[in-house]
N, C-alpha and C positions, 0 to 999 in steps of 0.2 A: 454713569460709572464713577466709581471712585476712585484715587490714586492707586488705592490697591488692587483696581483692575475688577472688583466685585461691583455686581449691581448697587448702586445707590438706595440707601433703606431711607423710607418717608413716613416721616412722622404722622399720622393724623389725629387732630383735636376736636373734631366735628365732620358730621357729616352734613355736606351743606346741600347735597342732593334729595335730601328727605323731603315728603311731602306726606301731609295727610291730604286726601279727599273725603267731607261729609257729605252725607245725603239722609235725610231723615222721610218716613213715610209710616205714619198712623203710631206707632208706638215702640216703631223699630228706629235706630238708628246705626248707617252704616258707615263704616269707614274702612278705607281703600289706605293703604299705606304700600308708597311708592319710594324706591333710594334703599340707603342704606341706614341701618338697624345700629345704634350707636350710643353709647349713655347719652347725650344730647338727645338723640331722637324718641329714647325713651322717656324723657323728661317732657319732650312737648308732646307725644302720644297720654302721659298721664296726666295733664295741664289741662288734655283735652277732655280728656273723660271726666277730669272733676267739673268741668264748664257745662256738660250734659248731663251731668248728674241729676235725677230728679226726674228729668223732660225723658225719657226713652224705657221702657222698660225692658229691651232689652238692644243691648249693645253688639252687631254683629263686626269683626275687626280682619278683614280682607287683608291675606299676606304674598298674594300671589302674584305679587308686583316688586316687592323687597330684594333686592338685587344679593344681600347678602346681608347678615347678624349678627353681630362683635359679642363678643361674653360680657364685656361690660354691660354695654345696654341688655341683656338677658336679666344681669343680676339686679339691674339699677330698678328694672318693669316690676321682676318678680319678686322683689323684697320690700316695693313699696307700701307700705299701708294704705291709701288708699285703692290701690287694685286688690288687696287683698280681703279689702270691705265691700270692693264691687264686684269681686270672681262670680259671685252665682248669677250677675243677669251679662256675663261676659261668653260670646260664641266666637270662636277662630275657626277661618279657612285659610285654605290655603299650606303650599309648601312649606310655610315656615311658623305654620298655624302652632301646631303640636309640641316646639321648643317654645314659644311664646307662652300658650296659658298656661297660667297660673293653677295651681290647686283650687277646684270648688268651681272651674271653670269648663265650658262646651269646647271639643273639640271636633270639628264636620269635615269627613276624610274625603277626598274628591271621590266624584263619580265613576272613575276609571279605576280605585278600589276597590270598587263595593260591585258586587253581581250578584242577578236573583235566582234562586234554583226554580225546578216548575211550581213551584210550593210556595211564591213569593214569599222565601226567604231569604233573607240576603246574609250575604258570605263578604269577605274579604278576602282580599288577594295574597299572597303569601311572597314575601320578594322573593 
């Protein structure tokens, strides 16, 4: 609290809970992103993808670990140039999949969306 009786406002400069997980197999490479979503976090999520660049032909980027996604790190992912060189072999899941990519880029709606009529076709859910 503060003297004027209101909650205490906290600054944050980092989020130091972020984590990337990789795992690579055959020509995919995955990555698990755990914490919080932050222009820092966005900076080492794109640090990462230029480090893989090359080696993976396609990138899938796992969000359904991310506790939550500041607008800064939104704006810092999405205006980068090189994600926006990398968008076409770029795939998101996950909850926070869909504000993540970028233009040019996959976005794979979870399974609890998607349902198949007799005619395996598949529908989406309507909120």
């Amino acid at each position: 609290m503060t003297k004027g009786g209101g909650p205490a406002i906290r600054r944050r400069t980092m989020a130091s809970n972020f984590r990337i997980y990789c795992h690579q197999n055959r020509d995919n490479l995955h990555l698990k992103l755990m914490g919080d979503f932050d222009g820092s976090s966005a900076y080492e999520l794109i640090n990462t993808l230029k480090k893989y660049r090359g080696i993976a032909r396609r990138v899938f980027i796992h969000t359904c670990f991310l506790s939550s996604v500041y607008s800064f790190g939104l704006d810092v992912f999405q205006k980068s140039c090189t994600i926006k060189k990398l968008s076409r072999i770029l795939t998101f899941t996950g909850e926070y999949g869909n504000k993540l990519a970028p233009h040019g880029s996959i976005f794979l709606k979870s399974k609890s969306e998607v349902f198949y009529d007799n005619d395996n076709r598949y529908h989406i859910k309507k909120a």
